[in-house]
Structures are given as structure tokens and as C-alpha cells.
N, C-alpha and C positions, 0 to 999 in steps of 0.2 A: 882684341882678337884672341879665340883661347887657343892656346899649346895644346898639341897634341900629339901622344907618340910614347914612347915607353923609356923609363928613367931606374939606372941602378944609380940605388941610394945608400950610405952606410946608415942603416940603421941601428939607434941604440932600440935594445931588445926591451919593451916596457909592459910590465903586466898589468895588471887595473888599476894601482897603487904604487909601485916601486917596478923597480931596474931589475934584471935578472943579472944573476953573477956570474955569467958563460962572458960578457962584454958582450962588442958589434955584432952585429951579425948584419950581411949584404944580403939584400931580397932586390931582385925584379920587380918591380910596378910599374902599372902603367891608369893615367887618369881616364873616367868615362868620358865618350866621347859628348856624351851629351850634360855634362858637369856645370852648375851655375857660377858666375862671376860672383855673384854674393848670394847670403845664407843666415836669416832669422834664426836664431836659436832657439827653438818653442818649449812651451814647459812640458815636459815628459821624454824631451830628446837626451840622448846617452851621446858622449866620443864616438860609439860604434854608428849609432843611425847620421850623424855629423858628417860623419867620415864617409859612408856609404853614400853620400848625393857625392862624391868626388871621385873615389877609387872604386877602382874594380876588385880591389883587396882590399874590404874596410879595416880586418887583423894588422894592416899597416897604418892606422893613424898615426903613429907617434911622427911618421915622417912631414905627417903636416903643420905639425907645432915644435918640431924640431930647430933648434938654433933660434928661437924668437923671444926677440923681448919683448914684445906687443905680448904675449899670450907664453907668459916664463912656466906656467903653473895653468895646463889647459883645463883642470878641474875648477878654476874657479870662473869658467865662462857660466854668466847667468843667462836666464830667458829674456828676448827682448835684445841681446847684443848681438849686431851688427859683424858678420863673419865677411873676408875677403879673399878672394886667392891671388896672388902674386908672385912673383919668379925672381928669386934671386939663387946667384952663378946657375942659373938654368935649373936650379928646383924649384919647385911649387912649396908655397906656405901661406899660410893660413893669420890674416891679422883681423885685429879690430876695423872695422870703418869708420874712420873716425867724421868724414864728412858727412855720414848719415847721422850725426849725433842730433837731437831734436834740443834744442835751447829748452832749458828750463829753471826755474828760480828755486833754488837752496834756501831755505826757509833756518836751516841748522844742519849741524852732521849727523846723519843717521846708521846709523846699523842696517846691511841689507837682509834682508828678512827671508826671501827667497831661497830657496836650496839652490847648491852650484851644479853645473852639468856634472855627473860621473861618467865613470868609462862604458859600463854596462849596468844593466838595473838590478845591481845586488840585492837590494829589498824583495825582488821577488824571490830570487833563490833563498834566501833565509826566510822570508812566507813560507816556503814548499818543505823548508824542513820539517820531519817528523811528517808529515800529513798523508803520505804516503809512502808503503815501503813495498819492496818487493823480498819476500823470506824464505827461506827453505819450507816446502809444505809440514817438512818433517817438525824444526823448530816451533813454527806454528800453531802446530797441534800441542807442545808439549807445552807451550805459555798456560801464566796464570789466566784463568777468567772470571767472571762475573756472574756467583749462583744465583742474584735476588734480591729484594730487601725483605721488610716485617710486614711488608704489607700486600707479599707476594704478586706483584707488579710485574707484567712482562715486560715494560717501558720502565725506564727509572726516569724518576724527577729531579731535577738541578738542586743541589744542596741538601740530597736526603741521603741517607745512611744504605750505604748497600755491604753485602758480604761476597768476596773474593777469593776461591778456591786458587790456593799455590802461596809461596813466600815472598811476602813484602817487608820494606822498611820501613816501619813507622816515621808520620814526616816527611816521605819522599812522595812529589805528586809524578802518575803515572798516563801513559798514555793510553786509551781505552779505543781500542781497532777493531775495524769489522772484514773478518779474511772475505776476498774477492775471490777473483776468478783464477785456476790455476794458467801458465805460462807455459807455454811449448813452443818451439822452435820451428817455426814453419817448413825447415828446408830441412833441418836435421831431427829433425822431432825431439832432441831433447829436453829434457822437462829444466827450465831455466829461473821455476819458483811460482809463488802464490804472491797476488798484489793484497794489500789491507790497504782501510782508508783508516782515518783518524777520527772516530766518531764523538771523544770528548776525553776529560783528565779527571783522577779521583785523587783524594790527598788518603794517602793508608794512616791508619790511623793506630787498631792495638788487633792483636792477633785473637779471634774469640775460637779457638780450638786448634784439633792439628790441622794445620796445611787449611784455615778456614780464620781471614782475616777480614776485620770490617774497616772498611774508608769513606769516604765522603765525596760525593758527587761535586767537583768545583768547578767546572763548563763542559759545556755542549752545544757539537754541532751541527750534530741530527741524534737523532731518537738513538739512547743507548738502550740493549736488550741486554737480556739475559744468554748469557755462551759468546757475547763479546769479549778479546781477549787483550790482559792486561800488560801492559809491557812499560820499560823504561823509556822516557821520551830519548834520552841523551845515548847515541849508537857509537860505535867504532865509523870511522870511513863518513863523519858528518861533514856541514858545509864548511869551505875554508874560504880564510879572510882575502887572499888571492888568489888569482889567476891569471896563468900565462896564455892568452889566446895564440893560437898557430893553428897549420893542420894537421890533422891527426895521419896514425898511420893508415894504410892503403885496408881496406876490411873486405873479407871475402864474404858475398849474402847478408850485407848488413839490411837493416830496415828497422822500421818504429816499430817497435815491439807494442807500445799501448800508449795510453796519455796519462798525465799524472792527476789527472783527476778520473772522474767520470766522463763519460763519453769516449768518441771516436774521431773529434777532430780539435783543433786547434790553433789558435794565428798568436802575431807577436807578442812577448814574453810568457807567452807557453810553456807548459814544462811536457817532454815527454822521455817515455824509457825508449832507451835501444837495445837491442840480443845482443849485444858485446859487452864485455866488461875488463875485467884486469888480465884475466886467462888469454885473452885477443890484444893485448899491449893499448888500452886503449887507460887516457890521462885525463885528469883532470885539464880543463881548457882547450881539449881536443875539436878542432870545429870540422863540422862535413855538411858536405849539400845536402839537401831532401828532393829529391827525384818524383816527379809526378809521371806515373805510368804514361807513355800512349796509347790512345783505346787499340781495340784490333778489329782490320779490317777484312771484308772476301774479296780479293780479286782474279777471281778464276779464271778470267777471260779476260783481258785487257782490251784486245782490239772488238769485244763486242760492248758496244753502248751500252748505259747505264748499268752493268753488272756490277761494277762496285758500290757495296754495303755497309757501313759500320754493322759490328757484332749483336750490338742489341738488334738489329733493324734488320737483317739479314734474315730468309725466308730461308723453308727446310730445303731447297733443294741444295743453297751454299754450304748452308750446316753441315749437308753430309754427302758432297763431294769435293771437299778441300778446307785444307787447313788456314784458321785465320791469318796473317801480318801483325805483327804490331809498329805502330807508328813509333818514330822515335821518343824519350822520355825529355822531359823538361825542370829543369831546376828551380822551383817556388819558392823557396828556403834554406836559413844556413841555423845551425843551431853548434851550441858549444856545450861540451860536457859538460859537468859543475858536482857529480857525485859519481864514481865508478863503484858496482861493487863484482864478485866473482867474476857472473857471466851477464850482467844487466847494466844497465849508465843510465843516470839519469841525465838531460841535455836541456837545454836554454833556446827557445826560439830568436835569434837576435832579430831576425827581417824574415818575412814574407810577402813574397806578391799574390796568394793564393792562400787557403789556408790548408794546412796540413792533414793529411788522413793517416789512421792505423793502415799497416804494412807498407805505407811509401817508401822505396828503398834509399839507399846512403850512398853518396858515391864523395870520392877526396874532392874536397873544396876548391882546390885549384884547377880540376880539369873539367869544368863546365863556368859557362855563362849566365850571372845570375840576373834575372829580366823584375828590375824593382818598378 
């Protein structure tokens, strides 16, 4: 029969990799109600997605493999192992199943081969590195760029010789970025930067005049041109080896500023930017919901039949004798910073039940119910 109900746990504070040095810390949790008795480990699950078929605060796994020696070391659960929940002095924890082991003949001792579960899928944030930045338009413009090659080609070709207006070091390979769209603050209008993508990398090679150096084209990820601009892959404020997941602070007008690639929408391990950044006390491993609008509705009339209209479907007479409603918003998503810079962050999809859209708003991770 499963427990149910809500449990203060002394939690040790644990970030993807190691212990934080503040010690305990006590959090309220409490398990979903609809939470399974046991749990297949599948190849592509994290700690977090594990932890989320159980808790309503996935940010609290560590209290599930807390105090276990079935699971000393929850990073080395593999795919294919057999998870259980059980209750000892009245906590919930997390073992092996050992009676669902499937008999099988040992042939010799092998090495297992398989990657072990992580906390979160670090591999894509260190993917996302460099590939996208958000810059002062001002800096942007003053970067080196890309005048051409000998064979006066708008496109350059993978391993041909091009020449780069601005100062390089020979030796150093660079990253070759195409400036996007400029960023403005929808509620404040402030202008919060220019996004670039990462179109490919040059090796500089020897400087063939002033301020006029030639390099070597060494990958590409779409078409480089001519006026693409050259930068250093390696930034101040790049990705770190840890993170402390919690919730961030409380943001005023937060919302997705854009996605980290192309496009406008996104589902899990997604990268997107938010309009806050370090200015706004926002940290690395900061996690917040993503809010999906509710549409808006006319209901000018209540007590006359069929008057109520959603907004798109709403005839001119609604339109322009009352103002729409909007229905309440709903939480699809939780996502965790992973790069802060001034006034922008980049964030981490961990879970969604919908996928995300540009200007979905932010609201603190604790004060909504997230529907997986």
C-alpha cells in the first residue's frame, strides 16, 4: 500500500557531483501521489528524471538514496536496474530489487560497458557551449571578422585559407559566429544583447598585413560567409563542472527570452535564455517553472447562452464591447540555469509535459504543481 503525505527530512545538500559546504539543510517534501512501487532505469534517464516519477521536488533526490547501502554511490545505477521504494523509520528510500533479478550464466568477469545514470545530463550543457552567445551589440560589431579568401568566394570551403580582419594568435583556433537577432526586454524594453550562433572554427595562422590575418578553415556547421565574426571559443562565465540545483530567487517579469538554438520552441534537455541574469541575483543551478499562458476568453454575458468565446474565435461584436479574461497559466516545465551572464542566463530543460515556447513566463519552482 503506498504512503502518503508529507515528510521533513534532514537533507544532506548534494550537487550533481559532491556535498556542498554550508552542511544539512531541512526541506519539506512530500511524494506524488501517483508515484510507482518500482522503477526501470532506462538508458537516457538522469537522478533528476528518477527522482521526478517519486517527488513532487525532484531538486530533493538525494533524500532517496540517502542512508543506503543498497545504492552507497546513486551514480552508478545502470540501465536495466530494478529501483524500489521502501520506508525505513518512516522515510522513503530508494533500493535495488533484488527479486526481480533475471537468472543468468557468468560466462567470466566482465567490465560493464554501459555509462552509469548521472545526476543531470551534463553532456548537453557542455554540447551548448560556445554555440551560442548572447553579446553586447556594441562588442559584436567591434570583433574580428572574415574578409574572404583568393578565390573571392562568398561561402568559404572546409580547409581553405581565408583572410580575417582584426588581431589573432597564431595557432589559436577561433570560433566563427553569425550575429542574430538583436534582444529587448519585452516589459522593459531594455536592449539585453545580440544572440550569434557558431557557424564553424578557423586555426589563425600568420598575420599577412595590418590588422589583416590569414587562417585556416577547420569545421563547419553551416555555410561560413564573408562578415561572419571571429571570436575566441574559450569566454569568461563558461560552463562549470558543478551544480547546485535549488530554487532560485523570486524574479519579477521573468520569461524565455529565446531558445539556444534556432527556432521558437523546445522540450527536454533543451537549452533556452532567460532576461535575467547576475544584475537580477540569479545563480548558477537556479531552477524555475515555465508557465504556459492561459488562452483568453469573452464572457460578457454570463447568464446569456452560448456567449462565451475563446479570443481567436470571438466575433467583432466581443472584440469590441469587452475586454478578454484570461484563464489561469499552467506549469509544463522546470528548467535549471547552467550559465548566468549580466542580464541573460542560459537554462537547462530538465522535464516537460508540453513543449516550451519563446516568452513563456518564469514563475519560483515551488509555488506551482508541475503536471509530468
Amino acid at each position: 500500500m503506498k504512503r502518503r503525505g508529507r515528510f521533513l527530512l534532514g537533507l544532506l545538500s548534494v550537487c550533481c557531483f559532491g556535498l556542498q559546504a554550508n552542511g544539512p539543510v531541512r526541506n519539506e517534501i512530500d511524494l506524488k501521489a501517483s508515484h510507482p512501487e518500482r522503477y526501470t532505469v532506462r538508458k537516457g534517464d538522469t537522478l533528476w528524471d528518477i527522482s521526478a516519477h517519486f517527488l513532487n521536488s525532484p531538486w530533493l533526490w538525494p533524500t532517496l538514496w540517502q542512508a543506503n547501502q543498497q545504492i552507497a554511490n546513486p551514480h552508478l545505477i545502470y540501465p536495466g536496474d530494478v529501483l524500489r521504494l521502501i520506508w525505513v523509520d518512516g522515510q522513503p528510500r530508494l533500493v535495488k530489487d533484488q527479486d526481480s533479478q533475471v537468472a543468468t550464466v557468468r560466462l567470466a568477469p566482465r567490465v560493464r560497458t554501459e555509462a552509469a545514470v548521472a545526476t543531470i545530463p551534463l553532456s548537453t550543457m557542455l554540447n551548448f557551449a560556445d554555440r551560442h552567445r548572447v553579446m553586447s551589440p556594441a562588442a559584436l560589431a567591434q570583433a574580428s571578422y572574415i574578409l574572404g579568401d583568393q578565390q573571392g568566394r562568398e561561402v568559404m570551403v572546409k580547409g581553405s585559407s581565408v583572410y580575417v580582419r582584426g588581431q589573432l594568435t597564431p595557432g589559436t583556433v577561433y570560433g566563427v559566429y553569425r550575429p542574430l537577432e538583436r534582444l529587448t526586454d519585452r516589459v522593459t524594453h531594455a536592449d539585453l544583447g545580440q544572440k550569434a550562433a557558431l557557424v564553424g572554427t578557423l586555426l589563425a595562422q600568420q598575420p599577412r598585413g595590418e590588422q589583416v590575418f590569414e587562417a585556416q578553415v577547420s569545421s563547419m556547421k553551416q555555410e561560413m560567409r564573408q562578415g561572419d565574426k571571429v571570436l575566441p571559443l574559450t569566454v569568461e562565465g563558461g560552463i562549470a563542472a558543478f551544480y547546485y540545483p535549488r530554487p532560485g530567487p523570486v524574479l519579477d517579469q521573468a520569461y524565455i527570452l529565446t531558445m539556444g538554438t534556432e527556432g521558437s520552441v523546445t522540450g527536454r534537455h533543451g537549452v533556452v535564455f532567460i532576461n535575467k541574469g547576475h544584475a537580477d541575483g540569479v545563480r548558477s543551478g537556479d531552477l524555475y517553472a515555465v508557465m504556459k499562458p492561459g488562452p483568453d476568453v469573452y464572457d460578457i454575458s454570463p447568464e446569456s447562452p452560448g456567449r462565451l468565446r475563446y479570443a481567436d474565435s470571438a466575433g467583432a461584436y466581443l472584440r469590441t464591447t469587452g475586454l478578454p479574461e484570461q484563464l489561469p497559466s499552467e506549469a509544463v516545465a522546470r528548467i535549471m540555469v547552467f550559465k548566468v551572464n549580466p542580464q541573460t542566463s542560459a537554462a537547462l530543460v530538465l522535464d516537460n509535459s508540453e513543449l516550451v515556447h519563446t516568452h513563456y513566463p518564469l514563475s519560483h519552482v515551488s509555488d506551482v504543481e508541475f503536471g509530468s
